[in-house]
HTML snippet that shows the backbone in 3Dmol.js (N, CA, C, O; Angstrom):
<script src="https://3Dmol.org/build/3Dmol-min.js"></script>
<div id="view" style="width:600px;height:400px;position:relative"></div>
<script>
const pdb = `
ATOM      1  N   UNK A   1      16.620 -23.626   5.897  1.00  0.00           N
ATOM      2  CA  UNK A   1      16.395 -24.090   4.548  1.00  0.00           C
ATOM      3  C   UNK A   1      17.018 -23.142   3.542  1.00  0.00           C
ATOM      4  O   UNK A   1      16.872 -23.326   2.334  1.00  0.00           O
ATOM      5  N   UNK A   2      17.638 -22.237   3.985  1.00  0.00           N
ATOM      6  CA  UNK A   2      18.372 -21.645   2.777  1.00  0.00           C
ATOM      7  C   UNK A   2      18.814 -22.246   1.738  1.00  0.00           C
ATOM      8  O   UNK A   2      18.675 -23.469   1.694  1.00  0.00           O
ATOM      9  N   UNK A   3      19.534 -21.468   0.504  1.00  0.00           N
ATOM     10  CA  UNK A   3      20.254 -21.926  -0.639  1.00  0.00           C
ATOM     11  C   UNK A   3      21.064 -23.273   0.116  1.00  0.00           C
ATOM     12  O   UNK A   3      21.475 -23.283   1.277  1.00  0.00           O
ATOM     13  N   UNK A   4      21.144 -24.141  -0.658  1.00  0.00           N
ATOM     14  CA  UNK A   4      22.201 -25.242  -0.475  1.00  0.00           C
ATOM     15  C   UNK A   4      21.891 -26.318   0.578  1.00  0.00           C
ATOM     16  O   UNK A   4      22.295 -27.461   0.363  1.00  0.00           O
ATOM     17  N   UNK A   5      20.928 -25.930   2.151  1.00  0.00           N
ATOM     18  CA  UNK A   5      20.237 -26.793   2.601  1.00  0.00           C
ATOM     19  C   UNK A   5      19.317 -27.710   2.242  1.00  0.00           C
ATOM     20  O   UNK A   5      18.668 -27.010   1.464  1.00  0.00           O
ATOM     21  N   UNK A   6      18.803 -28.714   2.234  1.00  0.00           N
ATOM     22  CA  UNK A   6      17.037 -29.569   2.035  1.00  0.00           C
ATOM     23  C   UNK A   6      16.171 -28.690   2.175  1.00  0.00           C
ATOM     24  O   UNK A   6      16.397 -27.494   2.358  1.00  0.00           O
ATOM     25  N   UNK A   7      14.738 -29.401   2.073  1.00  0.00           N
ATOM     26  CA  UNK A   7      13.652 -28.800   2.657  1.00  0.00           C
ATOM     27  C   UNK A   7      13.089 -29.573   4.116  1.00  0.00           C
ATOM     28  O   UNK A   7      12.427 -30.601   3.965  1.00  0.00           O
ATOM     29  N   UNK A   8      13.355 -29.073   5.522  1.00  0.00           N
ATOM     30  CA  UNK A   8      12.662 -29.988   6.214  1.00  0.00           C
ATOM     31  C   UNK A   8      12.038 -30.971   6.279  1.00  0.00           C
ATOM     32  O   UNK A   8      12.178 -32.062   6.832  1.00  0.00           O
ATOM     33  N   UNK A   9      10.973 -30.287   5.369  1.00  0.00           N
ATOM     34  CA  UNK A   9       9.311 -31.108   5.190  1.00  0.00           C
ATOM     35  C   UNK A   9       9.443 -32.176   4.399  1.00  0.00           C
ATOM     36  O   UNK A   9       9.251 -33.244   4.981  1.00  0.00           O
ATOM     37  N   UNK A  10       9.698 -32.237   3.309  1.00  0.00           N
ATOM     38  CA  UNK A  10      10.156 -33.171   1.975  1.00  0.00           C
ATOM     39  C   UNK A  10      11.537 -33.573   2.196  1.00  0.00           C
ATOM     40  O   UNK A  10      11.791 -34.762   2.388  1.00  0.00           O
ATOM     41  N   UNK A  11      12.578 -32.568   2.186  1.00  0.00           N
ATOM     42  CA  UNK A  11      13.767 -33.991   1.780  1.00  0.00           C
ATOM     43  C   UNK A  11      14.666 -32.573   0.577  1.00  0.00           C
ATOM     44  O   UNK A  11      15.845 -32.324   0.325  1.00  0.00           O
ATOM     45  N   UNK A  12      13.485 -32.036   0.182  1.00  0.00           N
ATOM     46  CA  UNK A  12      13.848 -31.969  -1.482  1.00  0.00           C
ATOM     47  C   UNK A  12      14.931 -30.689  -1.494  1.00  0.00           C
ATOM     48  O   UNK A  12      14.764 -29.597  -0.952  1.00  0.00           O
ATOM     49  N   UNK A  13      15.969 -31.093  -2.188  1.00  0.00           N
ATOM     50  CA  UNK A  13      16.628 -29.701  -2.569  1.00  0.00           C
ATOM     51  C   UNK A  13      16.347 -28.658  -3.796  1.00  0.00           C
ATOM     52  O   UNK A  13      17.392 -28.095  -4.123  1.00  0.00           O
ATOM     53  N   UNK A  14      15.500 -28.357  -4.366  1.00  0.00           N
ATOM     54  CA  UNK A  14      14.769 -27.558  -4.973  1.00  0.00           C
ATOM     55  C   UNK A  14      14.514 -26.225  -4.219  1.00  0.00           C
ATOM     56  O   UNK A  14      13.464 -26.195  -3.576  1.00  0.00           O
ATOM     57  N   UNK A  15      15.351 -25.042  -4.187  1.00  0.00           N
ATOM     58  CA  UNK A  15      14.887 -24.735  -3.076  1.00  0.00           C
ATOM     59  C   UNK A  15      15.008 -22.877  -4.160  1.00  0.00           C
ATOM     60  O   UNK A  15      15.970 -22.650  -4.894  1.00  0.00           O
ATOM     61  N   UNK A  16      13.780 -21.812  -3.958  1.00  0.00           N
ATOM     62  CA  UNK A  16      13.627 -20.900  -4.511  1.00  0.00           C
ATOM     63  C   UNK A  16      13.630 -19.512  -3.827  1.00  0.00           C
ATOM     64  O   UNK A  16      12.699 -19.325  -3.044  1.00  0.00           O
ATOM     65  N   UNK A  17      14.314 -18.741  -3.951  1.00  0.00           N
ATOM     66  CA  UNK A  17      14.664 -17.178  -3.087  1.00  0.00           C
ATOM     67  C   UNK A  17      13.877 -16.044  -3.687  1.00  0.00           C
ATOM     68  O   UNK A  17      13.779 -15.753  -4.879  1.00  0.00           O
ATOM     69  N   UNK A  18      13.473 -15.607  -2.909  1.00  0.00           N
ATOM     70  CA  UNK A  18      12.466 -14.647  -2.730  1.00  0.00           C
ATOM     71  C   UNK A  18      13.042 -13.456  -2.310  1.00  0.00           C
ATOM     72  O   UNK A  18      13.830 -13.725  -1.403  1.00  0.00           O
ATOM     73  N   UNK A  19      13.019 -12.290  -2.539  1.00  0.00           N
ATOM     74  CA  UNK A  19      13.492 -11.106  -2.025  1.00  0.00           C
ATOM     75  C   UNK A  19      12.093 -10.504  -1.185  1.00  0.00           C
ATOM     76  O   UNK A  19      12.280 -10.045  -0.058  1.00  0.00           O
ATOM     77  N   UNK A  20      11.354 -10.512  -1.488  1.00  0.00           N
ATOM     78  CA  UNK A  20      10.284  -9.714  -0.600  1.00  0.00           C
ATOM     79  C   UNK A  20       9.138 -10.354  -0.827  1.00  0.00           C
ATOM     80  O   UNK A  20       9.226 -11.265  -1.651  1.00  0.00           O
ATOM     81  N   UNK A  21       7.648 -10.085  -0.159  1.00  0.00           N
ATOM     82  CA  UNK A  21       6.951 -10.204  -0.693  1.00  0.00           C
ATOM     83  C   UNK A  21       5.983  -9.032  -1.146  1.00  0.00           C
ATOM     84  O   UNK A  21       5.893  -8.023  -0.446  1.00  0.00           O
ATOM     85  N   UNK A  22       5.194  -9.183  -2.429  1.00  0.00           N
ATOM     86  CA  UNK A  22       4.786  -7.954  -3.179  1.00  0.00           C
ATOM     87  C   UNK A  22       3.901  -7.924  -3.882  1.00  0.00           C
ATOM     88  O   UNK A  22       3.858  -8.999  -4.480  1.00  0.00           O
ATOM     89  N   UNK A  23       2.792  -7.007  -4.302  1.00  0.00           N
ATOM     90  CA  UNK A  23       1.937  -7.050  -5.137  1.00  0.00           C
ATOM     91  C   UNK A  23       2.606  -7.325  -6.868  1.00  0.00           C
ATOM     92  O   UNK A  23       3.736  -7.145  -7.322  1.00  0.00           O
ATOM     93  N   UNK A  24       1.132  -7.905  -7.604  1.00  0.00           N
ATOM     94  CA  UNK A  24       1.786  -8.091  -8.897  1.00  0.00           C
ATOM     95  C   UNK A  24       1.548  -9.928  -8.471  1.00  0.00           C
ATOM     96  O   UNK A  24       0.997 -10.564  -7.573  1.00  0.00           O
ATOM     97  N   UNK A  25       2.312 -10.221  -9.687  1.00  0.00           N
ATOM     98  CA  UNK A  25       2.475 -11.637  -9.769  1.00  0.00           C
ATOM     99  C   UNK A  25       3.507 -12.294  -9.479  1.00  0.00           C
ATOM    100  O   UNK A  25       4.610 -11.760  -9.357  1.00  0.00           O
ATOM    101  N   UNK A  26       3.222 -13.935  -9.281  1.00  0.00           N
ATOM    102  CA  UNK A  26       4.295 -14.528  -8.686  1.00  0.00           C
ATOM    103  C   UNK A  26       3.834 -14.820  -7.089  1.00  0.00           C
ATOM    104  O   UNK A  26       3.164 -14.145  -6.308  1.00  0.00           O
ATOM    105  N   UNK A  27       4.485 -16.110  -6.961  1.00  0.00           N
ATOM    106  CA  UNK A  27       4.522 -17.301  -5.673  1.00  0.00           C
ATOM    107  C   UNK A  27       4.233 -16.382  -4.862  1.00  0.00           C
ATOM    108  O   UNK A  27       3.226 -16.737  -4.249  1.00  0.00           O
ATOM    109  N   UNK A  28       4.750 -14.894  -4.363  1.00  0.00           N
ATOM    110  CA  UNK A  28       4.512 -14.599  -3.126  1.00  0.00           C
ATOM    111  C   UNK A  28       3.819 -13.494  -2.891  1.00  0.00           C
ATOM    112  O   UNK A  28       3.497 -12.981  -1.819  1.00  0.00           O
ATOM    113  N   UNK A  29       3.517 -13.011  -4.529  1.00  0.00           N
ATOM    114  CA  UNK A  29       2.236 -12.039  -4.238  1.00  0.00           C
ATOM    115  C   UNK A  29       0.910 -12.069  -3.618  1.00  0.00           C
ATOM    116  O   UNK A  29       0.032 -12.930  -3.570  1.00  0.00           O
ATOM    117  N   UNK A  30       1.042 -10.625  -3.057  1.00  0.00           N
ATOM    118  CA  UNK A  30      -0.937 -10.653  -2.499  1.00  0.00           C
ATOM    119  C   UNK A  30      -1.134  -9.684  -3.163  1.00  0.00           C
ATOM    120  O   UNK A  30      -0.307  -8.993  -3.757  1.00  0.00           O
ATOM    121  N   UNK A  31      -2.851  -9.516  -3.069  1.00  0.00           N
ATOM    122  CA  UNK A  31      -3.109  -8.357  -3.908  1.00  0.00           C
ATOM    123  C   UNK A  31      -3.102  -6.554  -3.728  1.00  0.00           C
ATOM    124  O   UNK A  31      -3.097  -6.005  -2.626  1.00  0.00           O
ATOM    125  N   UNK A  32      -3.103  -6.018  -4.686  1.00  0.00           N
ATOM    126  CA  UNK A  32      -2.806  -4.633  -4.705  1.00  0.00           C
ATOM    127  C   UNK A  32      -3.228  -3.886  -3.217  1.00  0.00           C
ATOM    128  O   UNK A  32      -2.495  -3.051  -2.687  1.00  0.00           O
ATOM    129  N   UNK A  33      -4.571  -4.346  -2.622  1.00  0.00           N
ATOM    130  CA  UNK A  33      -4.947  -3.601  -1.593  1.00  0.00           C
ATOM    131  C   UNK A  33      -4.394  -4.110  -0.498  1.00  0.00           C
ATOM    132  O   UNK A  33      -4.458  -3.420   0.519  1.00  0.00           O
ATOM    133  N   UNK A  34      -3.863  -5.153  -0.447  1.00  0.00           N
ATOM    134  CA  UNK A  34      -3.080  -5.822   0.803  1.00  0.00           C
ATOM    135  C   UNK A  34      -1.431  -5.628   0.795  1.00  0.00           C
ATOM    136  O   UNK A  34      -0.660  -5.918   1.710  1.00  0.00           O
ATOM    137  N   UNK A  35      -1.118  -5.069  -0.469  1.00  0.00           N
ATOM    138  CA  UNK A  35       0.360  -4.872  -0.326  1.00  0.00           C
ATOM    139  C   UNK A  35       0.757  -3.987   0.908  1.00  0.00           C
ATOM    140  O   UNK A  35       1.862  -4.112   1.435  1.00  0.00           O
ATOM    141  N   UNK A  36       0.008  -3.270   1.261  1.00  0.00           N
ATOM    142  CA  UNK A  36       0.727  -1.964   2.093  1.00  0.00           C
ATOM    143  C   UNK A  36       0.497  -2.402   3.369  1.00  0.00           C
ATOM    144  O   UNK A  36       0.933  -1.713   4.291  1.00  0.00           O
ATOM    145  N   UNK A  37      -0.133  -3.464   3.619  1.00  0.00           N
ATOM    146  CA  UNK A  37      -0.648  -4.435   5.006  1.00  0.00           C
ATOM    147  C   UNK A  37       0.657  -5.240   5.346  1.00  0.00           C
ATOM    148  O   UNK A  37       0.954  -5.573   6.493  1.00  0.00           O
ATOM    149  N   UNK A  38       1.469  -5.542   4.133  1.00  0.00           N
ATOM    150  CA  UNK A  38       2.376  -6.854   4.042  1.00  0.00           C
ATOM    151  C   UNK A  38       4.155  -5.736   4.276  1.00  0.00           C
ATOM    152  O   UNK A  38       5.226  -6.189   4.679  1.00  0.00           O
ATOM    153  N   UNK A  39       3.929  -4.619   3.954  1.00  0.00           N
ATOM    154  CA  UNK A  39       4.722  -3.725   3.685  1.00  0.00           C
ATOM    155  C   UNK A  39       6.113  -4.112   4.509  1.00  0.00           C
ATOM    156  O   UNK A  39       7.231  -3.861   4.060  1.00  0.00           O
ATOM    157  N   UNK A  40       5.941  -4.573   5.414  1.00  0.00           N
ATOM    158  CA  UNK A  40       7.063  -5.467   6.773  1.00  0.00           C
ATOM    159  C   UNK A  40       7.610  -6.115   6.094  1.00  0.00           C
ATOM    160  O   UNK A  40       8.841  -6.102   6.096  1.00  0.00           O
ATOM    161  N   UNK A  41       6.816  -7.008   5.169  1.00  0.00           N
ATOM    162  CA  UNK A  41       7.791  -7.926   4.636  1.00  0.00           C
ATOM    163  C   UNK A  41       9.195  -7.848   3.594  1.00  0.00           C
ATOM    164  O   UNK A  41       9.890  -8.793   3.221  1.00  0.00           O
ATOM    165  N   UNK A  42       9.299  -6.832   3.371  1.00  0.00           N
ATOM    166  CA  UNK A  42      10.340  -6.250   2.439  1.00  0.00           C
ATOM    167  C   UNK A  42      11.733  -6.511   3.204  1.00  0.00           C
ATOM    168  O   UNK A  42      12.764  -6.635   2.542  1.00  0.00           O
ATOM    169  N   UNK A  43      11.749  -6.606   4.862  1.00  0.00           N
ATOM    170  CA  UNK A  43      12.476  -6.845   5.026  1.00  0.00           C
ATOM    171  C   UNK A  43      12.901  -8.033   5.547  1.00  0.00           C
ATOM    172  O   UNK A  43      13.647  -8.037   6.526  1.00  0.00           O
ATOM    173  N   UNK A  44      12.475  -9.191   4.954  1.00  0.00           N
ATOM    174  CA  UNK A  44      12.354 -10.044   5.003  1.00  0.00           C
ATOM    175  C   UNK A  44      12.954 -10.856   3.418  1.00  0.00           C
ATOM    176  O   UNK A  44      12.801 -10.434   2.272  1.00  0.00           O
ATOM    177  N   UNK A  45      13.679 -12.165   3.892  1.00  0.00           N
ATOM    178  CA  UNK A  45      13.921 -12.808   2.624  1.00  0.00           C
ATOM    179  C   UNK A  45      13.034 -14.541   2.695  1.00  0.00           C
ATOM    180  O   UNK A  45      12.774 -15.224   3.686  1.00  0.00           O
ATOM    181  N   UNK A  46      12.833 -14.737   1.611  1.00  0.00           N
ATOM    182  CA  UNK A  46      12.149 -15.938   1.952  1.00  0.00           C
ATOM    183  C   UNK A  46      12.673 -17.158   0.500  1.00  0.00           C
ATOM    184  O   UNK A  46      12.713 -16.907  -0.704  1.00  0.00           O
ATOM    185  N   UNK A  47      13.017 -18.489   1.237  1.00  0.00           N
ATOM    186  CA  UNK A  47      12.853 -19.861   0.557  1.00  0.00           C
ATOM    187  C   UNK A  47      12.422 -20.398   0.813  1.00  0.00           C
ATOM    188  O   UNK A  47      12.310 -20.773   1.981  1.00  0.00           O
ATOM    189  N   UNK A  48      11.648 -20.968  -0.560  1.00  0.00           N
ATOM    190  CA  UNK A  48      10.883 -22.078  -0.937  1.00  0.00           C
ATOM    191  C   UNK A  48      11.145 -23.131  -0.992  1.00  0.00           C
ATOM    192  O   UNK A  48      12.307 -23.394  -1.303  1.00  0.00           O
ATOM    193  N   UNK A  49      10.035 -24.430  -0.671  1.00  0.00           N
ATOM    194  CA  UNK A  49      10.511 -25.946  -1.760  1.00  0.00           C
ATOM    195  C   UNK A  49       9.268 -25.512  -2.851  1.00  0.00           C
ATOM    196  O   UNK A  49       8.114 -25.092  -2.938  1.00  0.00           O
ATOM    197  N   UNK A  50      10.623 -26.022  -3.703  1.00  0.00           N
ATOM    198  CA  UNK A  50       9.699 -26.154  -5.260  1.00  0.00           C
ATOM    199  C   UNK A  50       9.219 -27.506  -5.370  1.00  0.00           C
ATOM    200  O   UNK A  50       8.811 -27.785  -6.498  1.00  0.00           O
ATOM    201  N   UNK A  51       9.131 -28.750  -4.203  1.00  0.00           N
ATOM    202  CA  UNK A  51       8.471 -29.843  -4.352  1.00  0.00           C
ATOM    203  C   UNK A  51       7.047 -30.055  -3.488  1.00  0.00           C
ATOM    204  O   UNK A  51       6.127 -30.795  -3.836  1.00  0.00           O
ATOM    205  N   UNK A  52       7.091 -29.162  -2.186  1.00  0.00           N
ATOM    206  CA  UNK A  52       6.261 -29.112  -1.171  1.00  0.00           C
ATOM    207  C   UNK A  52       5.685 -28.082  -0.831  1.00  0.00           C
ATOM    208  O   UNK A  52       4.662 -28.001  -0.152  1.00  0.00           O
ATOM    209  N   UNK A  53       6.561 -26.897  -1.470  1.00  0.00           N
ATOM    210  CA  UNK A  53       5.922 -25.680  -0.879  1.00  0.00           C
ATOM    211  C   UNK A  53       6.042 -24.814   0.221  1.00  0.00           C
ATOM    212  O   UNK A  53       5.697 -23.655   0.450  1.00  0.00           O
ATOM    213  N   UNK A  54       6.648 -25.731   0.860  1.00  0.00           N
ATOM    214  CA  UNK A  54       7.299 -25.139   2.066  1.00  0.00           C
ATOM    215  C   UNK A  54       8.109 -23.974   2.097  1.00  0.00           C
ATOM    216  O   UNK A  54       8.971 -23.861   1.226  1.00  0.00           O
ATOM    217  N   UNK A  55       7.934 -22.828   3.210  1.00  0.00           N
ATOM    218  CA  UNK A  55       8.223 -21.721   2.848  1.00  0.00           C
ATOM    219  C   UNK A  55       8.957 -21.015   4.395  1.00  0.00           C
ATOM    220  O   UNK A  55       8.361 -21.181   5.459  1.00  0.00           O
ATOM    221  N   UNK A  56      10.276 -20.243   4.340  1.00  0.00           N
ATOM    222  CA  UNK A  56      10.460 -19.966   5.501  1.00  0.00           C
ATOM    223  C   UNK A  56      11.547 -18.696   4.881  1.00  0.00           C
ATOM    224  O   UNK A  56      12.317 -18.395   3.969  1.00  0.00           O
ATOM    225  N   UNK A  57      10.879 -18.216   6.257  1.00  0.00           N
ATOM    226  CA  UNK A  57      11.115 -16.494   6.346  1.00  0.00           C
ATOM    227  C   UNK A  57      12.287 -16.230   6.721  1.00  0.00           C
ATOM    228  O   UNK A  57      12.776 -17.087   7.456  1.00  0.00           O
ATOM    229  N   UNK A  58      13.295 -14.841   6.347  1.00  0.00           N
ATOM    230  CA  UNK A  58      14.557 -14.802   7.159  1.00  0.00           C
ATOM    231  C   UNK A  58      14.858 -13.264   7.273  1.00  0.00           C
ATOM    232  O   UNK A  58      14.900 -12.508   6.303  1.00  0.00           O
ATOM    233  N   UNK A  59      14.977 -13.049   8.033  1.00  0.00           N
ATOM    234  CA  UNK A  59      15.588 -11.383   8.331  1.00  0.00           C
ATOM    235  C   UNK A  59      16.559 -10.921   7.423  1.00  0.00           C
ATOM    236  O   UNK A  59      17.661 -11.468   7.383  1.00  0.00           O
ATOM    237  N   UNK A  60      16.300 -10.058   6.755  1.00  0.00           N
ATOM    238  CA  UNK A  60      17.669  -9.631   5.961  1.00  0.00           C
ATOM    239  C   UNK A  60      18.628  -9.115   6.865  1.00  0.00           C
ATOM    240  O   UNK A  60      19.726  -8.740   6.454  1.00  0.00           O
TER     241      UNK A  60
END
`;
const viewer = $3Dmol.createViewer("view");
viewer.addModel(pdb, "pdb");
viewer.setStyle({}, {cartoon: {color: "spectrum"}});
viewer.zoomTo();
viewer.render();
</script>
């Protein structure tokens, strides 16, 4: 589902890039005490559907 693909689930090309996930705000934040739990994910890139929600992970 990267840039320029659909979304599986939906259809929809709406599709939103994520660099990490992180404390703070925004779609892919968790909170302050769980950031350092999630800390893996930095290396990780992730897109969205902005119609379904659908969300998938990618190795940088």
């Amino acid at each position: 589902m990267k840039s320029g693909h659909p979304c599986p689930k939906c259809g929809s090309t709406g599709i939103e890039h994520f660099e990490s996930v992180r404390a703070g705000d925004g779609p892919l934040a968790v909170g302050h005490v769980l950031a350092g739990a999630f800390a893996v994910f930095s290396q990780f890139e992730a897109f969205a559907c902005r119609n379904c929600g659908f969300t998938e992970f990618y190795r940088k």
